[in-house]
BAPA-37865 format. One line per field, with one value per residue: residue number from 1; x, y, z of N, C-alpha, C in turn. Coordinates in steps of 0.001 Angstrom, whole numbers, plus 500000, padded with zeros to 6 digits. Example, Ala and Ser with C-alpha at 12.3 -4.5 7.8 and 13.67 -1.06 7.14 Angstrom:
# residues 2
pos c(1  2)
n_x c(513190  512850)
n_y c(494310  497750)
n_z c(507800  507080)
ca_x c(512300  513670)
ca_y c(495500  498940)
ca_z c(507800  507140)
c_x c(513200  512900)
c_y c(496700  500030)
c_z c(507800  507870)
END
This chain:
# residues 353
pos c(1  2  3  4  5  6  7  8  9  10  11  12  13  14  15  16  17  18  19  20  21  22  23  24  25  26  27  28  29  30  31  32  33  34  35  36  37  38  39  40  41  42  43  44  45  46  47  48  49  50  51  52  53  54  55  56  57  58  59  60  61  62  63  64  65  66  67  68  69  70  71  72  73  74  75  76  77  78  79  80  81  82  83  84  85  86  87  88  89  90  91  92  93  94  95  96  97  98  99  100  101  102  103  104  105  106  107  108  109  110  111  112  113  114  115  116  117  118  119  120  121  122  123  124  125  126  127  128  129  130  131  132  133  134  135  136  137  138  139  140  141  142  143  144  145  146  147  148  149  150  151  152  153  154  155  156  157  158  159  160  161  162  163  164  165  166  167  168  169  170  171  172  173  174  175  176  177  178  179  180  181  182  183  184  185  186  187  188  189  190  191  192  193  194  195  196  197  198  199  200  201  202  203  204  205  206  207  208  209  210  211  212  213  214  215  216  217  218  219  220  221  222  223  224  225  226  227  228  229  230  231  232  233  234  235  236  237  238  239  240  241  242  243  244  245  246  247  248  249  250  251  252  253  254  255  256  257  258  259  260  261  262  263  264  265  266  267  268  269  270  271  272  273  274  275  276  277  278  279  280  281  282  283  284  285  286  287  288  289  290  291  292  293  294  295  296  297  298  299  300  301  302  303  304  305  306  307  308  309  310  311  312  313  314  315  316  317  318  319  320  321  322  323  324  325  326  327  328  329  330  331  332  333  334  335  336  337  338  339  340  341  342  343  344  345  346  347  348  349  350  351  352  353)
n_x c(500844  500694  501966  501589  499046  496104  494700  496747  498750  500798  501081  503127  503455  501800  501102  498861  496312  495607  492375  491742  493369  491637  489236  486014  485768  483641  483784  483641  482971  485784  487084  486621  489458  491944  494887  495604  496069  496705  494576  491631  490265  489953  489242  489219  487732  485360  484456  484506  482702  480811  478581  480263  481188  481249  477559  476901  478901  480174  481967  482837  484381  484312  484991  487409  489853  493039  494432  496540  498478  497730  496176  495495  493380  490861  490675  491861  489704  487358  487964  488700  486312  484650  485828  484961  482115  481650  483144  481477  479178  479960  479786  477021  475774  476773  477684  479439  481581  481881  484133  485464  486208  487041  489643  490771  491234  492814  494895  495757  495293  497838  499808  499975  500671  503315  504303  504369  506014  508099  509079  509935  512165  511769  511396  510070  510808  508449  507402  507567  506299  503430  502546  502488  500851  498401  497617  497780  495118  493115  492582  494827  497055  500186  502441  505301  508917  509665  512298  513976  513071  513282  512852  514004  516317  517784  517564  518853  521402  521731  522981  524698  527133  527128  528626  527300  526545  524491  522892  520799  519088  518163  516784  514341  513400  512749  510695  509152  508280  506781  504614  503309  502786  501101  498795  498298  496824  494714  493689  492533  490896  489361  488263  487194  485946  484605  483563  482390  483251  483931  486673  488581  490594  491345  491507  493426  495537  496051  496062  498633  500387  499871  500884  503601  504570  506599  509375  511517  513094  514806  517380  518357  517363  517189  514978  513236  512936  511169  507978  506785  504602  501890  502241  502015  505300  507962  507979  507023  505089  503605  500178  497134  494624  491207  490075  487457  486362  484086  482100  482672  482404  480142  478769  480343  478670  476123  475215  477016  478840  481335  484201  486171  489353  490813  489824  491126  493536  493733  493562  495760  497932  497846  498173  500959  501933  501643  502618  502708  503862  506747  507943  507178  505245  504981  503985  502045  500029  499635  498041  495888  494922  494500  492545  490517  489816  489485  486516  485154  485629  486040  488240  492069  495231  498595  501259  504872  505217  506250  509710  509687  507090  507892  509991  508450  506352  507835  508726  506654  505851  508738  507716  505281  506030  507704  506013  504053  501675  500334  498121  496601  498714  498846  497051  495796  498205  497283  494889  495802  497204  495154  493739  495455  495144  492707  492151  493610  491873  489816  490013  491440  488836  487231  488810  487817  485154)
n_y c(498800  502018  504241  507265  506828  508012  505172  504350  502656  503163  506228  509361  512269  514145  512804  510258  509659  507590  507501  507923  505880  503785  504523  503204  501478  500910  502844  505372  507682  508673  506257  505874  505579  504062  504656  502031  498830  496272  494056  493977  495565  495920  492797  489617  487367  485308  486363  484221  482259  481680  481500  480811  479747  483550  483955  485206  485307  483305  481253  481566  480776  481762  484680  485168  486446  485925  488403  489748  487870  485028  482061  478717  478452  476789  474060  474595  476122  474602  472636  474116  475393  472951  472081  474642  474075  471593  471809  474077  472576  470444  472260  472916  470724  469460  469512  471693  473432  476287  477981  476105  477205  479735  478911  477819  479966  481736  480503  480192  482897  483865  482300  483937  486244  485387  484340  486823  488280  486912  487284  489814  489406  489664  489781  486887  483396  480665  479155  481115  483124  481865  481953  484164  485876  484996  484630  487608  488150  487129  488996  489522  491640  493853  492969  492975  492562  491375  492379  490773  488079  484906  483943  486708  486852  484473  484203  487003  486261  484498  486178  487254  485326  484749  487378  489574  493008  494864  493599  494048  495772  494262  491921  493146  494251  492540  491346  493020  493640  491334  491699  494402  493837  491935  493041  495155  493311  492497  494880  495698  493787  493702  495955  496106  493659  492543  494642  495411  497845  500573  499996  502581  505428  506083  504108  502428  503732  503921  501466  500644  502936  501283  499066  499831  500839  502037  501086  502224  502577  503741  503099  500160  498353  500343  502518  505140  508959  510462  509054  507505  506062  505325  507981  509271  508549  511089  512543  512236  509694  506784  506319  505193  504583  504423  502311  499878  498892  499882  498377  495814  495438  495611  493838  491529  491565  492040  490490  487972  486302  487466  486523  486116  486107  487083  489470  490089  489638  491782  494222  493503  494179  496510  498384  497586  498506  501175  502134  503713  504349  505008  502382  499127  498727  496371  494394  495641  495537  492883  492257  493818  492228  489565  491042  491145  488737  487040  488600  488294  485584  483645  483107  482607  483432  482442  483945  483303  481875  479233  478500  478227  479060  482042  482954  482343  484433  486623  487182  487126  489883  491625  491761  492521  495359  495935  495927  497213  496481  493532  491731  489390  486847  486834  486556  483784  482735  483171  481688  478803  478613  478987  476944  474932  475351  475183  472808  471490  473018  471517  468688  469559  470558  468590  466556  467375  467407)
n_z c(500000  499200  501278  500919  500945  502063  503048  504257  506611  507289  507622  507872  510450  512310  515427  516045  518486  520902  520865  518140  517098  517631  516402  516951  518874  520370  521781  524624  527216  528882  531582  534997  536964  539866  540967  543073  542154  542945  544589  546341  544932  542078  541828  540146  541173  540243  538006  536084  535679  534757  531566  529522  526194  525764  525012  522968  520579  517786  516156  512564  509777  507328  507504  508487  506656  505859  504472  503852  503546  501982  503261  504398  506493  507212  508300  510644  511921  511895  513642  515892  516976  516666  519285  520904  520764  522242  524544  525247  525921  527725  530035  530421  531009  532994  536258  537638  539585  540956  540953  539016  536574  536729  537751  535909  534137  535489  535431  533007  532368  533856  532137  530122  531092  531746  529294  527413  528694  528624  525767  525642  526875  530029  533771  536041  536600  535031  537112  539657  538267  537742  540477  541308  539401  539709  542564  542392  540929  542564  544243  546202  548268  548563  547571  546572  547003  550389  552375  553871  553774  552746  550322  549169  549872  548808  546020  546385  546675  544736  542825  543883  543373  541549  540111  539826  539891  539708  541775  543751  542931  540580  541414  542547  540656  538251  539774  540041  537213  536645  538887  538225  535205  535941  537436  535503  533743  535437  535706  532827  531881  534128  533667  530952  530119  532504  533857  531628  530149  527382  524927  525407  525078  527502  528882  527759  528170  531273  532007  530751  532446  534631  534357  533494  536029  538161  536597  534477  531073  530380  532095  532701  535535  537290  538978  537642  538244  537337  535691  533196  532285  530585  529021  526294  523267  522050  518642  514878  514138  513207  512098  512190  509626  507577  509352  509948  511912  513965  512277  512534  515175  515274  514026  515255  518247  517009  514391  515326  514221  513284  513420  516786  517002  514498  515155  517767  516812  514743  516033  517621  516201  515260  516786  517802  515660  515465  517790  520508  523042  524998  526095  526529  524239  523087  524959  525807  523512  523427  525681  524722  523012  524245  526003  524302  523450  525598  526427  524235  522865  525220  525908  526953  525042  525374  523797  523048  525090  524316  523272  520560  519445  520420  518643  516082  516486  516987  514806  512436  513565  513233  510690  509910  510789  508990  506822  507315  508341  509344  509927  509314  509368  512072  513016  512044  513216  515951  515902  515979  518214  520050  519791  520502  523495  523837  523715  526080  527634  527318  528335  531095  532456  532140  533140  536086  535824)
ca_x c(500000  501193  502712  500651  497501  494518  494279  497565  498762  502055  501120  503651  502844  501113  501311  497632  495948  494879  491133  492021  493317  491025  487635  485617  485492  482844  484369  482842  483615  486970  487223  487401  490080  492375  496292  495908  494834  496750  493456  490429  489460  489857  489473  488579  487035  483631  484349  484182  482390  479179  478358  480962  481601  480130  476890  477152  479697  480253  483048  482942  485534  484281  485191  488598  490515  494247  494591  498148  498928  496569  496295  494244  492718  489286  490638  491947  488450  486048  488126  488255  484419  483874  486156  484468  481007  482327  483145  479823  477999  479934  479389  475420  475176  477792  477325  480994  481597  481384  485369  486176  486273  488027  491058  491346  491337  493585  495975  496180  496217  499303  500875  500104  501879  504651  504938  504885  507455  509473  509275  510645  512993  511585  510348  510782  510700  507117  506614  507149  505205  502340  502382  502649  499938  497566  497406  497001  494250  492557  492785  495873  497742  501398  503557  506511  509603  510147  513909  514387  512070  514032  513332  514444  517700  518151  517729  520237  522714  522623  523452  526475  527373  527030  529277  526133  526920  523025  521829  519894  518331  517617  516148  513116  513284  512396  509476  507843  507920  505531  503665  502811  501929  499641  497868  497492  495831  493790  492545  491780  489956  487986  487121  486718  484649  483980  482056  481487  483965  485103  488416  488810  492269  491943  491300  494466  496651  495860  496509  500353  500851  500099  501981  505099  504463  508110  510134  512464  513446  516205  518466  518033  517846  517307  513945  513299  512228  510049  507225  506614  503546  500506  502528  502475  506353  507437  508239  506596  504560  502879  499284  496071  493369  490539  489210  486664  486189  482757  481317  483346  482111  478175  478732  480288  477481  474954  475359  477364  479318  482682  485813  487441  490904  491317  489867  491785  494913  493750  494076  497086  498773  497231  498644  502004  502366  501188  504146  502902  504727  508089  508050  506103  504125  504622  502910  500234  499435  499392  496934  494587  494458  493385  491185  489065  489608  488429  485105  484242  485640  486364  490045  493362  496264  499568  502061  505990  505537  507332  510670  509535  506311  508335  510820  507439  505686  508720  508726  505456  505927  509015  507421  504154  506683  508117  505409  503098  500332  500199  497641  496338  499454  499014  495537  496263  499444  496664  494336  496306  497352  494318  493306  495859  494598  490792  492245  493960  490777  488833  491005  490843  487315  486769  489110  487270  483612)
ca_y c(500000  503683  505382  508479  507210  507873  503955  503013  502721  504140  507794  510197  513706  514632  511294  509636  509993  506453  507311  507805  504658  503081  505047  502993  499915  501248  504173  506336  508419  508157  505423  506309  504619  503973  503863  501243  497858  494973  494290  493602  496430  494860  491345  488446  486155  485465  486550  483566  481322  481391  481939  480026  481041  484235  483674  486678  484870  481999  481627  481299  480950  482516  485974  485029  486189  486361  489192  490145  486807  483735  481046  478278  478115  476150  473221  474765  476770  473673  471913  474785  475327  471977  471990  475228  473448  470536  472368  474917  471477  470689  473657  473088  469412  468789  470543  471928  474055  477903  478321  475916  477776  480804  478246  477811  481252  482139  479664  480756  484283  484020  481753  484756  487366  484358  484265  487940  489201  486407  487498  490815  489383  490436  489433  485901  481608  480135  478754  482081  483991  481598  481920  485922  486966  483659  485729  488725  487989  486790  490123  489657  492568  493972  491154  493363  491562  491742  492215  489593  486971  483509  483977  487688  486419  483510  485427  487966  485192  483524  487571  487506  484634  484864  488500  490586  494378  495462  491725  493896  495813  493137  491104  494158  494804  491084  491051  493977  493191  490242  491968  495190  492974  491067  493820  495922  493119  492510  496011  495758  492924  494195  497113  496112  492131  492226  495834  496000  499202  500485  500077  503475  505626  506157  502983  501791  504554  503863  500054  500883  503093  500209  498053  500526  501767  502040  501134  503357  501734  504557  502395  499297  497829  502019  503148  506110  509518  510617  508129  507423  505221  506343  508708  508994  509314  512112  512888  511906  508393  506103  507042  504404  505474  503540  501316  499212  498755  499455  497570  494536  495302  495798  492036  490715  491824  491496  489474  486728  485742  487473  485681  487257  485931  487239  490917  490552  490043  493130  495289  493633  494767  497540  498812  497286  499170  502863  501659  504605  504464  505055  501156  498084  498325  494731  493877  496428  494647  491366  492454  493762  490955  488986  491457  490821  487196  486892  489386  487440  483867  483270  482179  483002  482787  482591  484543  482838  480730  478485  478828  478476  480347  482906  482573  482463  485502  487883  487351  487529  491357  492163  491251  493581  496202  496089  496140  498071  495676  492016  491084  487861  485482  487094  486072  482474  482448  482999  480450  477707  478435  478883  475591  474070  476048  474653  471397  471728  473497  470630  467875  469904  470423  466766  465734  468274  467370)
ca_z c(500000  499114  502363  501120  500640  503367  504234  505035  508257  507554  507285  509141  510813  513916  516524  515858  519606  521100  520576  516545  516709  517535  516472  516970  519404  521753  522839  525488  528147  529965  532457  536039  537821  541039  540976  543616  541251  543131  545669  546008  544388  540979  541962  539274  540939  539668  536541  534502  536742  534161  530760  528642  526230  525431  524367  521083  519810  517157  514713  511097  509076  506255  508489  509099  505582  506040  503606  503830  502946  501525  504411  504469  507954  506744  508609  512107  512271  512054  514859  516922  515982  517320  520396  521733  521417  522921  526015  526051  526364  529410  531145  530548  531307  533951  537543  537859  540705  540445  540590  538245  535011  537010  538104  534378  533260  536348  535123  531360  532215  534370  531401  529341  531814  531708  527605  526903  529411  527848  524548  526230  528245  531567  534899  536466  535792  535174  538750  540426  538076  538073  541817  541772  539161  540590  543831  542314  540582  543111  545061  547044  548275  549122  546810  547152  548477  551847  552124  555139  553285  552506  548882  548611  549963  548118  544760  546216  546906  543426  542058  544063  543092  539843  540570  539214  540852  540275  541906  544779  541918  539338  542476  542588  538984  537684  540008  539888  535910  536478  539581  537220  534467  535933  537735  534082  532734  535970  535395  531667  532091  534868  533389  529502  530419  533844  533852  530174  529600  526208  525170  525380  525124  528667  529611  527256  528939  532090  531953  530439  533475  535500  534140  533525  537438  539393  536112  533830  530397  529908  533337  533191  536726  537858  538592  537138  539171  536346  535378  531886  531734  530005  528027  524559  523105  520755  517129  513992  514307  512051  512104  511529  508585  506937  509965  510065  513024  514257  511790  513083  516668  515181  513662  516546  519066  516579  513825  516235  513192  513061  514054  517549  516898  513928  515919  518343  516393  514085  517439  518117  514937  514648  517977  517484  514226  515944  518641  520885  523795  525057  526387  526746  523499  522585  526418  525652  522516  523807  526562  523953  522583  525251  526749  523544  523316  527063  526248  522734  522597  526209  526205  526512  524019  525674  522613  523326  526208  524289  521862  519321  519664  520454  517492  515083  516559  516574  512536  512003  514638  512664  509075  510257  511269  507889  505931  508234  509049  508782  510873  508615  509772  513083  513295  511713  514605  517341  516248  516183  520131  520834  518987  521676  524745  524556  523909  527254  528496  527795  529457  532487  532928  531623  534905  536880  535778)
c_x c(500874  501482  501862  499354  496782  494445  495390  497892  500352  502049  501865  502898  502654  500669  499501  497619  495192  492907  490966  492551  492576  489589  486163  484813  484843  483576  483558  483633  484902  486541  487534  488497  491239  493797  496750  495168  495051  496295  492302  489605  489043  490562  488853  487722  485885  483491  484309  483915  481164  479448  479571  480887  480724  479292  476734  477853  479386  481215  482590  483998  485538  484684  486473  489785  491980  494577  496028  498579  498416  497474  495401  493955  491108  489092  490970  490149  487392  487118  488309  486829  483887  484262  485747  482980  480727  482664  481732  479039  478350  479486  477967  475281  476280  477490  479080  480892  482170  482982  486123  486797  487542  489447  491889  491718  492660  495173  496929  496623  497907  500430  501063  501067  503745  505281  505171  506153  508475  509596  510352  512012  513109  511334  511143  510805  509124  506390  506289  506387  503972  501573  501905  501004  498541  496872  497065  495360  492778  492187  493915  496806  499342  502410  505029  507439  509565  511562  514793  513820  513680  514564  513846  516520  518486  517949  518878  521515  523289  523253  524606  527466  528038  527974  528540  526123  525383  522393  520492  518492  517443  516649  514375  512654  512499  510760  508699  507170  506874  504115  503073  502055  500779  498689  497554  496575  494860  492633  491880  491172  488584  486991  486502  485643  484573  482829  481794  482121  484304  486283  488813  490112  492457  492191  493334  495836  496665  496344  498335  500606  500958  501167  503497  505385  505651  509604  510582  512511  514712  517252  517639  518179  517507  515735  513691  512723  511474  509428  507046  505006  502237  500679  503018  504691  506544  507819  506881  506425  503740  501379  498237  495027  492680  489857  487909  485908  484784  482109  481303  482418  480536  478523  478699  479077  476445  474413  476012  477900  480710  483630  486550  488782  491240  490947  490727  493227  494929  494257  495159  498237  499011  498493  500272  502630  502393  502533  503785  503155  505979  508593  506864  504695  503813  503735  502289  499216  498726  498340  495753  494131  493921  492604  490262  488998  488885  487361  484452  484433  485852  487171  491204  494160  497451  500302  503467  505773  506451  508446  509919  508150  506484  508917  509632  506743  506772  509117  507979  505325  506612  508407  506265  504838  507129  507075  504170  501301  500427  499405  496841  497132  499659  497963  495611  497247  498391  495598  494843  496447  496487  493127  494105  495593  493505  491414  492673  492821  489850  489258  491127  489881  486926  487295  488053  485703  483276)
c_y c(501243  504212  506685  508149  507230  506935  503750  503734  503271  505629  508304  511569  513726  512786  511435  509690  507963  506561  507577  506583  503600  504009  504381  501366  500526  502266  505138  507235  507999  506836  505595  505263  505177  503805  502950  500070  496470  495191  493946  494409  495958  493145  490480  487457  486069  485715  485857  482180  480993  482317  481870  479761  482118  483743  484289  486300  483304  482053  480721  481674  481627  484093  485996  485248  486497  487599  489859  488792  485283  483021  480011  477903  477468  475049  473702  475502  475608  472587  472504  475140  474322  471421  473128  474768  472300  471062  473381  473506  471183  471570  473699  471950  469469  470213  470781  473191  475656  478348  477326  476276  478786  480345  478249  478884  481711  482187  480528  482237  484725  483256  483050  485507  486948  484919  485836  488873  488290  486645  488921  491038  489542  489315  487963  484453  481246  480038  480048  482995  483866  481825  483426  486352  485557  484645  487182  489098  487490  487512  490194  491120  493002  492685  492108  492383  492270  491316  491447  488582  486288  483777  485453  487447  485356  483872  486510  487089  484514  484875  487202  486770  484344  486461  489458  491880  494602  494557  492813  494703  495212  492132  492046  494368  493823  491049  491695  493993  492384  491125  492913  494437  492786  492047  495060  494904  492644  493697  495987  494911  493209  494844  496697  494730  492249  493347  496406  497688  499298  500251  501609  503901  505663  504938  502352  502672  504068  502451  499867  501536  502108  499171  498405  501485  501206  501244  501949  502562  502700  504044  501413  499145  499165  502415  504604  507473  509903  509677  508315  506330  506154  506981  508465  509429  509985  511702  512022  510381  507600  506239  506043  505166  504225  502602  501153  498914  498804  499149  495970  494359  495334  494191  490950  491123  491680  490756  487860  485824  486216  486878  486435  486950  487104  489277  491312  490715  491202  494290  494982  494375  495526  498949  498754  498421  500538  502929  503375  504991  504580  503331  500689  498185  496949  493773  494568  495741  493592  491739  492845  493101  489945  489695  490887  489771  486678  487208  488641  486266  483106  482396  483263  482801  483710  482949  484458  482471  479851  479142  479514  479293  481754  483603  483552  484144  486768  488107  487807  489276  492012  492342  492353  494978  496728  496452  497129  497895  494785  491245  489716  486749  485764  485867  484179  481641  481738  481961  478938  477538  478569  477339  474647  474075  475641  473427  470948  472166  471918  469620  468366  470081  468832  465851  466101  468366  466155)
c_z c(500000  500527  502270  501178  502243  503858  504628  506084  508856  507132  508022  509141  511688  514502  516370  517951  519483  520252  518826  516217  516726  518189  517022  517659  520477  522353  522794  526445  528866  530809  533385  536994  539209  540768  541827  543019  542058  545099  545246  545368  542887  540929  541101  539407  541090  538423  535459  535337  535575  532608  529857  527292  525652  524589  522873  520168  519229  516409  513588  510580  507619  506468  508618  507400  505978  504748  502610  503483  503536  502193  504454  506073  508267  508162  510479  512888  512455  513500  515895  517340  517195  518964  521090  521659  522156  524430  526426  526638  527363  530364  530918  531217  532383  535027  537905  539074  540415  540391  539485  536602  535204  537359  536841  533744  533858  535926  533625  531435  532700  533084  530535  529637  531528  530094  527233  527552  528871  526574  524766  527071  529644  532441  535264  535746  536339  536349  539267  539571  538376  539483  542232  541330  539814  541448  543634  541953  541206  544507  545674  547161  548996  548789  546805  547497  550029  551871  553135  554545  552669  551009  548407  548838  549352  546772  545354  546570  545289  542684  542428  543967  541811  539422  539400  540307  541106  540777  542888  543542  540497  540296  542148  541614  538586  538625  539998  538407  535864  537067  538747  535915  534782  536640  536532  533443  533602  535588  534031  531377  532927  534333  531909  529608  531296  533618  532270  529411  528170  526155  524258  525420  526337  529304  529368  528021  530278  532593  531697  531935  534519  535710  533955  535093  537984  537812  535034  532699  530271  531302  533221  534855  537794  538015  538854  537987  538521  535602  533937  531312  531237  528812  526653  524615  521920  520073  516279  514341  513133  512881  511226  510367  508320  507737  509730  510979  514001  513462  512011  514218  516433  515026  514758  517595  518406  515593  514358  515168  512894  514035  515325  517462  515917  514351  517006  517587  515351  514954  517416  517508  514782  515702  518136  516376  514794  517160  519525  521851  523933  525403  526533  525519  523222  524061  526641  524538  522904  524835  525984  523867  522850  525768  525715  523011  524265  526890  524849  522660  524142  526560  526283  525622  524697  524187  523168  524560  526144  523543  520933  518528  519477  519143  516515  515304  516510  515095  512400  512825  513300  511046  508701  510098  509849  506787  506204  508290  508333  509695  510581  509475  511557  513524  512915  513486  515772  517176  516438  517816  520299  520341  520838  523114  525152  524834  525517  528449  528842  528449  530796  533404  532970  533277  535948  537430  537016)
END
């Protein structure tokens, strides 16, 4: 696509404003919120105790075109198709117990927090994340280390060990990476499927601060005395045109026929490509993306959990980056994991029933 023309998505000039990027996904008034999120104030649980998955939704694959480049996905869509009605029927016929859906979600979301800080390099190893955002999510408050605690000392032992000068700083650093995480995408969950919020610019600002709250990207290991979350960064930006977008979101809510993978990975792209932060766009993305996988198909999709996951989705990033939107093999990417994610879903419930 032309660089000058009106649709593409590489226009430069004046920095595109979140709510221009995205005109049109239910956006309303600001979003009021709290800079205190890890609590019971935005606590999860209950939130996916009922109503499996959304009822508004269905996928068709006739909705799902890779555009940017011909895919055939005929065959992953009718077995995902049939493995999310395969699990709604459990959850009607089987008496499962009002937390077991939320153990599952709990689970996946923390793998999520897990896979995208590793695509980034951040934060900690599987166990202790799962353990961190788990608890958060479940209201818990004050995860901090405590600087006498067993494990804050045994992390500052393998630093000095290892003759790492910033160990007491990389000790604080690594976890507040997860803990922030997982309390930005507690909140954008809360607010966008739990209470039905737009995904408004404030909302999307507001969620980055969270998640960029007490770190710097200009020192590593240093946190910064001037905060940077929320804020747009300067100069000349690439700049969305031509969406679609609430016609997508009329379909989905009322036709109950467009594809959310392939919406959420449009956001993801979309967002990726506009890159409008100073840090953490690629774990603002990825949180889109599940917020509106959670609110329309009712799953997660962990993005590099594994290798080679990883590997695959930083091509398909840079390849977007390059060409300035590729959200087709994105969208392809995310159904497949999320092809493997029910499968996993349903084996757990299936023990569980």
């Amino acid at each position: 696509m032309d660089p000058s023309s009106p649709q593409s998505p590489i226009k430069k000039g004046k920095r595109a404003s979140l709510l221009e990027m995205f005109p049109d996904i239910n956006l309303g008034s600001p979003c009021s919120s709290s800079s205190k999120v890890i609590g019971a104030m935005y606590c999860l649980k209950g939130s996916f105790s009922k109503g499996w998955p959304p009822a508004s939704v269905r996928i068709h694959k006739e909705t799902c075109p890779t555009v940017d480049k011909p895919a055939d996905v005929s065959t992953s869509f009718q077995a995902t198709q049939e493995i999310i009605s395969e699990i709604s029927e459990m959850m009607k016929s089987r008496d499962f117990g009002a937390n077991d859906m939320e153990v599952v979600m709990f689970e996946e979301m923390a793998r999520e927090v897990f896979g995208s800080n590793s695509i980034d390099r951040l934060g900690l190893g599987l166990n202790e994340t799962m353990r961190l955002c788990i608890a958060i999510f479940q209201g818990s408050e004050g995860l901090d280390y405590n600087e006498r605690s067993e494990i804050y000392q045994a992390k500052l032992d393998a630093y000095v060990k290892k003759g790492t000068k910033e160990g007491e700083k990389s000790v604080v650093r690594s976890r507040r990476e997860v803990v922030q995480h997982a309390a930005a995408f507690q909140y954008i969950v809360n607010q966008f499927v739990k209470l039905d919020q737009p995904m408004s610019e404030s909302l999307i600002k507001e969620t980055h601060r969270i998640m960029t709250a007490g770190l710097d990207p200009a020192e590593s290991g240093n946190f910064g005395i001037k905060s940077f979350g929320g804020k747009y960064r300067q100069g000349n930006e690439k700049a969305f045109g031509g969406a679609n977008e609430k016609t997508l979101i009329a379909e989905i809510e009322g036709n109950a026929v467009l594809d959310p993978f392939m919406l959420a990975a449009n956001y993801c792209d979309r967002f990726v490509n506009i890159h409008p932060f100073k840090d953490g766009n690629g774990r603002m993305c990825r949180l889109i993306l599940n917020a509106i996988l959670i609110k329309y198909a009712g799953i997660v999709v962990s993005l590099g959990e594994k290798g080679g996951e990883r590997d695959e989705y930083l091509l398909i990033a840079a390849e977007s980056t390059r060409v300035g939107g590729h959200p087709g093999q994105l969208g392809k990417k995310v159904l497949e994991i999320a092809h493997g994610t029910l499968r996993k879903l349903k084996m757990t419930l299936s023990r569980r029933g």
